[in-house]
C-alpha positions as protocol buffer text, in pm:
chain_id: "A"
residue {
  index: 1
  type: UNK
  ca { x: -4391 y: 3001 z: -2802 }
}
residue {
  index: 2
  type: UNK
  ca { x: -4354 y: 3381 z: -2753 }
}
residue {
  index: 3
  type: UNK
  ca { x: -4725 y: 3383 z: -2830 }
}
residue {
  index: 4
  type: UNK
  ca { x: -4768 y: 3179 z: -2492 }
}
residue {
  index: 5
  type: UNK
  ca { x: -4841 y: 3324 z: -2127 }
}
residue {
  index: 6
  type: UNK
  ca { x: -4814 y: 3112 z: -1848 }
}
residue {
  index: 7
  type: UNK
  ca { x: -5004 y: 3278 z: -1568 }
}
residue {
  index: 8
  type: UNK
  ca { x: -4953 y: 3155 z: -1218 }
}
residue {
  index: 9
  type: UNK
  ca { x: -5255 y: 3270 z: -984 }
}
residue {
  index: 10
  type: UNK
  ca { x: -5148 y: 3346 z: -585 }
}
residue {
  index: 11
  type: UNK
  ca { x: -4866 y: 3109 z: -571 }
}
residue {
  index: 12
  type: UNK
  ca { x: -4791 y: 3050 z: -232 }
}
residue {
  index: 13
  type: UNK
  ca { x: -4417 y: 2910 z: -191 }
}
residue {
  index: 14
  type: UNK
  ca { x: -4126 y: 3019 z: -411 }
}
residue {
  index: 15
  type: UNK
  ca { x: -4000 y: 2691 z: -445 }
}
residue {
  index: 16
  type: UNK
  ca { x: -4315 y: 2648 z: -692 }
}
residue {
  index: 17
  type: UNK
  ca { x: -4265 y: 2979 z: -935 }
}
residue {
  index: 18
  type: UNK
  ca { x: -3888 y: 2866 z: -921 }
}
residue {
  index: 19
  type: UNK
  ca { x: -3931 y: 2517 z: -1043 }
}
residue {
  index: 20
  type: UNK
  ca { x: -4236 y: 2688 z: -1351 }
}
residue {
  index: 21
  type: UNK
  ca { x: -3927 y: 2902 z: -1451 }
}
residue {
  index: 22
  type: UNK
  ca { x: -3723 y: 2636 z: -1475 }
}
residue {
  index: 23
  type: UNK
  ca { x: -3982 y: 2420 z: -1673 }
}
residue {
  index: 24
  type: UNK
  ca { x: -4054 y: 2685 z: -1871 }
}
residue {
  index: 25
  type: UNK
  ca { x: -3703 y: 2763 z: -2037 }
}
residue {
  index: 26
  type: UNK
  ca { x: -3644 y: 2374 z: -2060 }
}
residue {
  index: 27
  type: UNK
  ca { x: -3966 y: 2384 z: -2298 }
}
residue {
  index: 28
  type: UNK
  ca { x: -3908 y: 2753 z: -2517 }
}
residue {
  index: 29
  type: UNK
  ca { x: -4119 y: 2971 z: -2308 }
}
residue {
  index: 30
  type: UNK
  ca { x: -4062 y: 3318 z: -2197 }
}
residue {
  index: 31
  type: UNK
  ca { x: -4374 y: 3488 z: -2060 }
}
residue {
  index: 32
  type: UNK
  ca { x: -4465 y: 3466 z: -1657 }
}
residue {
  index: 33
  type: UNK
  ca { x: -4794 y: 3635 z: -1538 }
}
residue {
  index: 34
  type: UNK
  ca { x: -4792 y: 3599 z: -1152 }
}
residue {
  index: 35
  type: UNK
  ca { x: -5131 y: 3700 z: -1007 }
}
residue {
  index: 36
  type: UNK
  ca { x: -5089 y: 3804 z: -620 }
}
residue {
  index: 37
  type: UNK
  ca { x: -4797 y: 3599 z: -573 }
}
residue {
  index: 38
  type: UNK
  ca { x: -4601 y: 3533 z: -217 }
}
residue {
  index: 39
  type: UNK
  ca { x: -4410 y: 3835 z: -113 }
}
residue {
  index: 40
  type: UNK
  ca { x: -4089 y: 3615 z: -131 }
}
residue {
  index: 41
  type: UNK
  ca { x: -4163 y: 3423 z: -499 }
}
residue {
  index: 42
  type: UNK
  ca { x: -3788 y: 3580 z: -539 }
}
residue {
  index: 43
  type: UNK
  ca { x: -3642 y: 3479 z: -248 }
}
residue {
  index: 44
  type: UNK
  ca { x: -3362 y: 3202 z: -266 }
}
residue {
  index: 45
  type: UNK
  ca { x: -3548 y: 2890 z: -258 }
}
residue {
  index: 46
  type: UNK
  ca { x: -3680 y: 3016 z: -592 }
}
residue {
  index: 47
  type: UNK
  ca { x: -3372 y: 3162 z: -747 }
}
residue {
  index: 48
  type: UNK
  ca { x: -3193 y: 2801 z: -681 }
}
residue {
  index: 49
  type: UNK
  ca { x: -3497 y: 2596 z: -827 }
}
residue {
  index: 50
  type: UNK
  ca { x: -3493 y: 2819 z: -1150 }
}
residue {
  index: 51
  type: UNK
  ca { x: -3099 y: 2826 z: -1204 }
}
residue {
  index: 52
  type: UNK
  ca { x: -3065 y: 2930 z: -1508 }
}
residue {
  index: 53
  type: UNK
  ca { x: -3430 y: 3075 z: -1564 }
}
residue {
  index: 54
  type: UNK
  ca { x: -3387 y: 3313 z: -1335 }
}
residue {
  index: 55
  type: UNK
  ca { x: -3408 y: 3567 z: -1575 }
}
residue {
  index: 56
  type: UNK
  ca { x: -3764 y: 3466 z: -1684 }
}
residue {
  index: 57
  type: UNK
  ca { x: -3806 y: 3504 z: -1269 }
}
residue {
  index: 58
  type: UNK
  ca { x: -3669 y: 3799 z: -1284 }
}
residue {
  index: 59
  type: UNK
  ca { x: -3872 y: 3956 z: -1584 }
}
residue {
  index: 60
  type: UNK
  ca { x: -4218 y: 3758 z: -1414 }
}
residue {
  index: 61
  type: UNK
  ca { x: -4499 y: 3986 z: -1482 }
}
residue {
  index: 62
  type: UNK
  ca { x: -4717 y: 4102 z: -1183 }
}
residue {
  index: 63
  type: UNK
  ca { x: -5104 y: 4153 z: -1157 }
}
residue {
  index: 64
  type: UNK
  ca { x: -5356 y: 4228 z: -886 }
}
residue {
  index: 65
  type: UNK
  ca { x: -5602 y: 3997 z: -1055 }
}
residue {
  index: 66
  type: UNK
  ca { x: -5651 y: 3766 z: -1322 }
}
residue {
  index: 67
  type: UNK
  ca { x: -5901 y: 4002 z: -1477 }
}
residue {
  index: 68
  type: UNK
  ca { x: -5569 y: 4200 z: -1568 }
}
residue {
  index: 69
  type: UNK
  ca { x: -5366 y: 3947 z: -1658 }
}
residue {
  index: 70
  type: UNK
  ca { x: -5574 y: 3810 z: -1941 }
}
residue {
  index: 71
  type: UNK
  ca { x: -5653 y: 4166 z: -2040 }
}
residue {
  index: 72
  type: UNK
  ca { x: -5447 y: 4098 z: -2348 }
}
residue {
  index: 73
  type: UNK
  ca { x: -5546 y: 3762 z: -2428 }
}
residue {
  index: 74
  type: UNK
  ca { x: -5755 y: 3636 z: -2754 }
}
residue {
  index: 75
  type: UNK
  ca { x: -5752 y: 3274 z: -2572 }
}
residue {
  index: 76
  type: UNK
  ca { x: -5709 y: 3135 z: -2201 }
}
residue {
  index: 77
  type: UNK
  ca { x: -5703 y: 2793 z: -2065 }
}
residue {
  index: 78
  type: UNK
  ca { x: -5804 y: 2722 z: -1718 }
}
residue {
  index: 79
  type: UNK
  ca { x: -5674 y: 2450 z: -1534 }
}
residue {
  index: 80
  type: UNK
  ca { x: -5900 y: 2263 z: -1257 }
}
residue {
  index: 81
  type: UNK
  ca { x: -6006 y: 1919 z: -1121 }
}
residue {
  index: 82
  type: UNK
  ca { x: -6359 y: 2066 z: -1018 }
}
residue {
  index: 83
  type: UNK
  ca { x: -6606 y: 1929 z: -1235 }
}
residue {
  index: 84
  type: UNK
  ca { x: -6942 y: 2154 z: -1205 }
}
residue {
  index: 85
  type: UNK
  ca { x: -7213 y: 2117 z: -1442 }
}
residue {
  index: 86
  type: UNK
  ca { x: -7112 y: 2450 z: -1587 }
}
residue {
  index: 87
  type: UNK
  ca { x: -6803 y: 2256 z: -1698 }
}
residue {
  index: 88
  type: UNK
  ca { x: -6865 y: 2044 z: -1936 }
}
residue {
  index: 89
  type: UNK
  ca { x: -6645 y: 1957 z: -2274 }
}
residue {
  index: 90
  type: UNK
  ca { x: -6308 y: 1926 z: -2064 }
}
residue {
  index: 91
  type: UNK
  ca { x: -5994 y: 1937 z: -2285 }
}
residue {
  index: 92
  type: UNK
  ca { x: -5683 y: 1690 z: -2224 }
}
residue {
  index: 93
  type: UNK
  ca { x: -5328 y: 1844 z: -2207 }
}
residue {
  index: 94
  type: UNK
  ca { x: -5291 y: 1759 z: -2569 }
}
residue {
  index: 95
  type: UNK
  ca { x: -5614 y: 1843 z: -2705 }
}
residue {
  index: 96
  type: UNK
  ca { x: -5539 y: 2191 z: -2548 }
}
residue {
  index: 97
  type: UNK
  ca { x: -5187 y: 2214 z: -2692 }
}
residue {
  index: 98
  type: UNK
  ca { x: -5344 y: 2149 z: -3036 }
}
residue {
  index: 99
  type: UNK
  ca { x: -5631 y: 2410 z: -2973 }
}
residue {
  index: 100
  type: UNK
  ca { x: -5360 y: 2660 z: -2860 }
}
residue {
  index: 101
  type: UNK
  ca { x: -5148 y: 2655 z: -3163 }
}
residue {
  index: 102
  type: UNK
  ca { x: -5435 y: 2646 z: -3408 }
}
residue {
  index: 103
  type: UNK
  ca { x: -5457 y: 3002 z: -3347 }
}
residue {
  index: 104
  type: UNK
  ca { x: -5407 y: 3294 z: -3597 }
}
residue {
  index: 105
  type: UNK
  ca { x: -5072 y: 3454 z: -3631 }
}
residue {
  index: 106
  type: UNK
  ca { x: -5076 y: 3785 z: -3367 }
}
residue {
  index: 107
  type: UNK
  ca { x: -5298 y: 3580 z: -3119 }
}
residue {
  index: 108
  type: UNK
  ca { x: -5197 y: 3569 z: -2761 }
}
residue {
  index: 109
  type: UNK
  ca { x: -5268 y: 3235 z: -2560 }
}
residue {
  index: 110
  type: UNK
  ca { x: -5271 y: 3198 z: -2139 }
}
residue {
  index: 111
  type: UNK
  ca { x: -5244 y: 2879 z: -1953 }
}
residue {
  index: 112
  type: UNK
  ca { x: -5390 y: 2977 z: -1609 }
}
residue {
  index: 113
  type: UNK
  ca { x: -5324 y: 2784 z: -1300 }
}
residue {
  index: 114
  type: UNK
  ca { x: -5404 y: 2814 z: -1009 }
}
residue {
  index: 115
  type: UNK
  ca { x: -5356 y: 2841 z: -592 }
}
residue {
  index: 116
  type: UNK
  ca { x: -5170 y: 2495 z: -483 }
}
residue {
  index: 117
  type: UNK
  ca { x: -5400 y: 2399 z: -195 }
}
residue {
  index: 118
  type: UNK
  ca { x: -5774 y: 2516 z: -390 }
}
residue {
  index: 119
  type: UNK
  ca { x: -5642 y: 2560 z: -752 }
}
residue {
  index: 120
  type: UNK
  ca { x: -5911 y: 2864 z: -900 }
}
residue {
  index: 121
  type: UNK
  ca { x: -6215 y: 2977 z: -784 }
}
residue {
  index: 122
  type: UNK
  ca { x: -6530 y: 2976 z: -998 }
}
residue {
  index: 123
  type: UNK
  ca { x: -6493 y: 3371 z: -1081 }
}
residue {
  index: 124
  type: UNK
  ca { x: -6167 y: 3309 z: -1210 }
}
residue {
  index: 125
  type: UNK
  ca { x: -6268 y: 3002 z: -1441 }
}
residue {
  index: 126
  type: UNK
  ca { x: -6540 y: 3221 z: -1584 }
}
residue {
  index: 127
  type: UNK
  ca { x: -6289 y: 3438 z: -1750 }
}
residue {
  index: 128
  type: UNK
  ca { x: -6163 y: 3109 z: -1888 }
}
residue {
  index: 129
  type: UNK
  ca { x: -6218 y: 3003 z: -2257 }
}
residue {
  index: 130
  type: UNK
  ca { x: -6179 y: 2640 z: -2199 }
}
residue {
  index: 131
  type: UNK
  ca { x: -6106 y: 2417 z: -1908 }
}
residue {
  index: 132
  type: UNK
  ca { x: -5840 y: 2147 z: -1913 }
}
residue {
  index: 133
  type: UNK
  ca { x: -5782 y: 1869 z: -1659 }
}
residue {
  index: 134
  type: UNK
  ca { x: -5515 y: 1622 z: -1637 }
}
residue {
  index: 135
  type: UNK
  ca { x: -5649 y: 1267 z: -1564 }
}
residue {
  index: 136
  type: UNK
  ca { x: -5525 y: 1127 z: -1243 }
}
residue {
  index: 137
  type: UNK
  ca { x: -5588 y: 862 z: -1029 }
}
residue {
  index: 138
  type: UNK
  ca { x: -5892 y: 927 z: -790 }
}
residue {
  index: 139
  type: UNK
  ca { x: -5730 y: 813 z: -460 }
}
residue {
  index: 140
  type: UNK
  ca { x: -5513 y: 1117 z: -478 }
}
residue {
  index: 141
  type: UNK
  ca { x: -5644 y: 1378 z: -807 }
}
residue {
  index: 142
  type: UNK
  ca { x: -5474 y: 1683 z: -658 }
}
residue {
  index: 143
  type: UNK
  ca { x: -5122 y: 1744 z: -809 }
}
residue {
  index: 144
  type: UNK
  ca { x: -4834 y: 1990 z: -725 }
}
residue {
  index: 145
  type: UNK
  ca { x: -4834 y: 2275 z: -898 }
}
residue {
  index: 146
  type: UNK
  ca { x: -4531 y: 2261 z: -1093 }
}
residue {
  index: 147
  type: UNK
  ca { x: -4553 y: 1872 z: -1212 }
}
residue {
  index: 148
  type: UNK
  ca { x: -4869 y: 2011 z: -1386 }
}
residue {
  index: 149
  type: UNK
  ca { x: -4710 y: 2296 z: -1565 }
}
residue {
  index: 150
  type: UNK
  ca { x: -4455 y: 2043 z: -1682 }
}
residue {
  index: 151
  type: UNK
  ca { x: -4741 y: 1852 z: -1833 }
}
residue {
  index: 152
  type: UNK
  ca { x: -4908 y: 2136 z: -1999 }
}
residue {
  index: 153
  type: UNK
  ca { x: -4557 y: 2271 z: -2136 }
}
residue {
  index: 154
  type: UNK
  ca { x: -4424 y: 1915 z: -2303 }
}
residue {
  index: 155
  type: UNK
  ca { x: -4767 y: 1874 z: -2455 }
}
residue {
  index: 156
  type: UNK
  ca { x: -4781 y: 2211 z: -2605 }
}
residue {
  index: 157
  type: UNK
  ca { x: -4374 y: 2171 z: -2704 }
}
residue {
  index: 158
  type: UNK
  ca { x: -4457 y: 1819 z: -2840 }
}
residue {
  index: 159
  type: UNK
  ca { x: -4705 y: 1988 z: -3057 }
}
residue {
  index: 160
  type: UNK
  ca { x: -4522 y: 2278 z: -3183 }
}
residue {
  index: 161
  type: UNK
  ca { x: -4196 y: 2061 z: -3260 }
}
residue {
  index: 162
  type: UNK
  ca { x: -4477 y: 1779 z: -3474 }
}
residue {
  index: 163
  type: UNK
  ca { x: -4532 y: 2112 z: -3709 }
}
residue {
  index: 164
  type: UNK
  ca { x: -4206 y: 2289 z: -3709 }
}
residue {
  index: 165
  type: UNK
  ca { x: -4132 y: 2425 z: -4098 }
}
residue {
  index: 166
  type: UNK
  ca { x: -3846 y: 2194 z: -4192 }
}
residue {
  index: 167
  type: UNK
  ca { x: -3521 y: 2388 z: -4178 }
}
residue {
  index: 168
  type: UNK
  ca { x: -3305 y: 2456 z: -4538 }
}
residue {
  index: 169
  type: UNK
  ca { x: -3098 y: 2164 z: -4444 }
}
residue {
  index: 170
  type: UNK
  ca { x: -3416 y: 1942 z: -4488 }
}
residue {
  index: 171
  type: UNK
  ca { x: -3577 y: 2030 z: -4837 }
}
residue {
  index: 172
  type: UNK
  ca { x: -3697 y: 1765 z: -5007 }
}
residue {
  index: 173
  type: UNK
  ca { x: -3540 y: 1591 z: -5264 }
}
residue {
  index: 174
  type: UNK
  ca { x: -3629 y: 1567 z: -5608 }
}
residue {
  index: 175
  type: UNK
  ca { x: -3779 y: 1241 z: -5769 }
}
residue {
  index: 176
  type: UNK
  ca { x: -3506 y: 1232 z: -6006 }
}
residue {
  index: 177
  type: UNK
  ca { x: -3254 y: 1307 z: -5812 }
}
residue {
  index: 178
  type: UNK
  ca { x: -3398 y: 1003 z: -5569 }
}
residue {
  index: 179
  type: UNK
  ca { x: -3390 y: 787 z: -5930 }
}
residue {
  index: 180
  type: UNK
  ca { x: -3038 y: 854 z: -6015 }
}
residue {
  index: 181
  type: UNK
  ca { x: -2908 y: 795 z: -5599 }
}
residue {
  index: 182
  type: UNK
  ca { x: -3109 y: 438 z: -5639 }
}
residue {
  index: 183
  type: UNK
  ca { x: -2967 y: 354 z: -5988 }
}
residue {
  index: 184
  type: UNK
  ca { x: -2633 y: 416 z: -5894 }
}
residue {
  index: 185
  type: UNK
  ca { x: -2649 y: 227 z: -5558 }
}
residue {
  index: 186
  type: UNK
  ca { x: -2791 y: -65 z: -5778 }
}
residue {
  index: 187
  type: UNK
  ca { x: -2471 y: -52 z: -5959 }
}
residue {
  index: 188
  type: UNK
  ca { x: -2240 y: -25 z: -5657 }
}
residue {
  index: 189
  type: UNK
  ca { x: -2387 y: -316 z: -5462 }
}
residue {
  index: 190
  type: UNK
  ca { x: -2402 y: -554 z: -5803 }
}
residue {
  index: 191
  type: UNK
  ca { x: -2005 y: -463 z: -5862 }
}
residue {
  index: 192
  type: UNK
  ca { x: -1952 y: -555 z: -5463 }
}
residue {
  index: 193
  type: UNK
  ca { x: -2156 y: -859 z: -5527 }
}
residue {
  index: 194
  type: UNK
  ca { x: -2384 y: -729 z: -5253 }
}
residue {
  index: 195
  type: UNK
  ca { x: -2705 y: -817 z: -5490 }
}
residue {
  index: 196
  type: UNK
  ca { x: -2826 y: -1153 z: -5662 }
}
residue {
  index: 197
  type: UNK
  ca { x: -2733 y: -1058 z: -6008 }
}
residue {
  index: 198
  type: UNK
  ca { x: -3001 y: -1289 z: -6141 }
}
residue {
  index: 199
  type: UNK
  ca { x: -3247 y: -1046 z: -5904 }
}
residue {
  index: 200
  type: UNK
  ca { x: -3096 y: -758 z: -5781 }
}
residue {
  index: 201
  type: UNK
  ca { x: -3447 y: -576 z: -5791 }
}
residue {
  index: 202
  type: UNK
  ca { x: -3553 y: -791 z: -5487 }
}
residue {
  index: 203
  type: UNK
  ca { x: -3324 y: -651 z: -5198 }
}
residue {
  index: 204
  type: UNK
  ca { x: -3372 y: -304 z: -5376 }
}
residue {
  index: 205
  type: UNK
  ca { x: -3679 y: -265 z: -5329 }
}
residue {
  index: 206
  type: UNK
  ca { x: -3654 y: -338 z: -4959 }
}
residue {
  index: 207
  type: UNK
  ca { x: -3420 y: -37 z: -4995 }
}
residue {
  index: 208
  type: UNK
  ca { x: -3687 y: 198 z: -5188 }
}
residue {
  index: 209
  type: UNK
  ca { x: -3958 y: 129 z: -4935 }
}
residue {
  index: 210
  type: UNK
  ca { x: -3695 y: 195 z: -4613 }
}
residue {
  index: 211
  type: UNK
  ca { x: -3602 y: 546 z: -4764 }
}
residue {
  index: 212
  type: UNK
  ca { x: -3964 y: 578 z: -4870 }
}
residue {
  index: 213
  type: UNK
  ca { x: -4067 y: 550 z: -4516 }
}
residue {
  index: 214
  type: UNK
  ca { x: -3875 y: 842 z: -4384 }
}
residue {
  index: 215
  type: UNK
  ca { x: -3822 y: 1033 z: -4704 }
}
residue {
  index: 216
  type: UNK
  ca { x: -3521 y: 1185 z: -4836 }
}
residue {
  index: 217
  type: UNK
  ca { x: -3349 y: 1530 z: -4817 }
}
residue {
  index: 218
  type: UNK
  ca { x: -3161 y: 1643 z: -5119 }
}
residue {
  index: 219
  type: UNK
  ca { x: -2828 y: 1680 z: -4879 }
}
residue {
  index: 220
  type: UNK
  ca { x: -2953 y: 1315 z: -4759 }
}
residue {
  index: 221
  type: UNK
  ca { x: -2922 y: 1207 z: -5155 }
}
residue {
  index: 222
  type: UNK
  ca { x: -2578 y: 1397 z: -5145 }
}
residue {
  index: 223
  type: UNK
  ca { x: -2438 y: 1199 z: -4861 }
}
residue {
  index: 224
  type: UNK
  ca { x: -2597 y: 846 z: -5027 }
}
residue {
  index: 225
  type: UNK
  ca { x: -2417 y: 947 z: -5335 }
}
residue {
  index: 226
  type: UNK
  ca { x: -2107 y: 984 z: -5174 }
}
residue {
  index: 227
  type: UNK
  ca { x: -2132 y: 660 z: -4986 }
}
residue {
  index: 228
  type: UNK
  ca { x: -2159 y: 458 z: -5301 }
}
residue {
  index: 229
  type: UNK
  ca { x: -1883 y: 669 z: -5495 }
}
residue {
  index: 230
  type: UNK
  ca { x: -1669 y: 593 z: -5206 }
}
residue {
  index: 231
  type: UNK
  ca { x: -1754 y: 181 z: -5206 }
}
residue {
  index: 232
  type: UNK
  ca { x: -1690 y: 208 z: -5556 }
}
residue {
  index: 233
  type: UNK
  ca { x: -1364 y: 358 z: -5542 }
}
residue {
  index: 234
  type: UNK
  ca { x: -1288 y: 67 z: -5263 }
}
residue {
  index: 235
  type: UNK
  ca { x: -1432 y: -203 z: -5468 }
}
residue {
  index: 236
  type: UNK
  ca { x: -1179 y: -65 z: -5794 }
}
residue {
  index: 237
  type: UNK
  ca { x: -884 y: -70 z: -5591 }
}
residue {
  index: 238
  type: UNK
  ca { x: -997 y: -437 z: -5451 }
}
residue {
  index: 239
  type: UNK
  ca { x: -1017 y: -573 z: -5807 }
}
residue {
  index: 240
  type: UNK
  ca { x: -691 y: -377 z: -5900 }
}
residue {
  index: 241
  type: UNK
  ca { x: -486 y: -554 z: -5617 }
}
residue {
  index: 242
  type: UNK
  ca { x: -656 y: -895 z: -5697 }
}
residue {
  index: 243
  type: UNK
  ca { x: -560 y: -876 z: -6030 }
}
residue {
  index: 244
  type: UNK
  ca { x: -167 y: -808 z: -5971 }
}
residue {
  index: 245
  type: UNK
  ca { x: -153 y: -1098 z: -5734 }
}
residue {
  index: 246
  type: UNK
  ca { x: -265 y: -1341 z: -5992 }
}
């Protein structure tokens, strides 16, 4: 998400750049481009709405035009409701997300959006790669300023988080080792008279196709393994007492 500028063109109350701070460390982002912002975007209004983003407040970048503020930019997303007929091909919050991260390693991305009571002008969409639009109702299209950077920033989290590299924790576990955990949990759950001995295969395989579903970690396997090593200790000290009674 470091990759990610969110670039804020002539904001016009602090309460606005406060809340985008705020929305932008709740979603991983770091970068602020303000463009010609309102003398007091620092002023306490803001500070309280970002609380604890007011260091990405703090660090906010500023430019005297948008021109500048893209100057480092492989890829920029304009936001707007204006629908010209140079505008064609509008992208959806998600579709963007997905075009943003598709990117090659070293690119930098900008999600530009603008004024709160005209949004950009037509220069300023020009040095815009794509346009995006959020679909809202038509009796009342227009929508605050932050509410749409919290749209923009969930879809592109949402995204990132659906292709995060699993951690070490989650590698994959080996067919084998899968084989063995299933074998052994056959055993365990015939000696606890959990399965029809005549079919024990039958409420198995309800079991294969559950863990099949999600897949299993090797420290997943672990933990199974230790469940039914644990119901079989139970299930041996059961018997054991059973049999001194009689």
């Amino acid at each position: 998400m470091n990759a990610i500028s969110i670039v804020l063109v002539e904001p016009q109350g602090p309460i606005n750049v406060g809340s985008v701070c705020r929305l932008m460390m709740n979603f991983g982002f770091s970068d602020l481009r303000l463009v010609n912002p309102c003398s007091d975007y620092r002023a306490l209004q803001s500070r309280r709405m970002a609380l604890k983003a007011e260091t990405i407040l703090n660090q906010a970048t500023l430019f005297p035009s948008l021109n500048a503020a893209l100057a480092d930019c492989h890829l920029a997303f304009g936001t707007t409701r204006r629908f010209g007929k140079y505008r064609e091909d509008f992208l959806s919050p998600e579709a963007s997300a997905k075009q943003a991260l598709a990117q090659p390693d070293g690119s930098r991305v900008a999600f530009v959006f603008g004024r709160e009571d005209r949004g950009l002008h037509t220069r300023e969409l020009d040095l815009c790669h794509y346009f995006v639009t959020i679909d809202t109702h038509p009796a009342y299209p227009s929508m605050n300023l932050s509410h749409a950077v919290a749209l923009l920033l969930y879809e592109l989290h949402k995204c990132q988080s659906a292709h995060r590299v699993p951690s070490e924790n989650a590698v994959a576990a080996q067919a084998r080792d899968i084989e063995n955990m299933f074998q052994h949990m056959r055993r365990t759950l015939l000696e606890a008279d959990y399965l029809d001995p005549q079919n024990p295969d039958h409420i198995l395989r309800a079991f294969r196709r559950l863990f099949g579903r999600t897949g299993l970690s090797d420290r997943e396997v672990r933990i199974l393994q230790g469940l039914w090593s644990r119901i079989d200790w139970i299930e041996g000290q059961r018997r054991t007492l059973s049999a001194g009674k009689k």
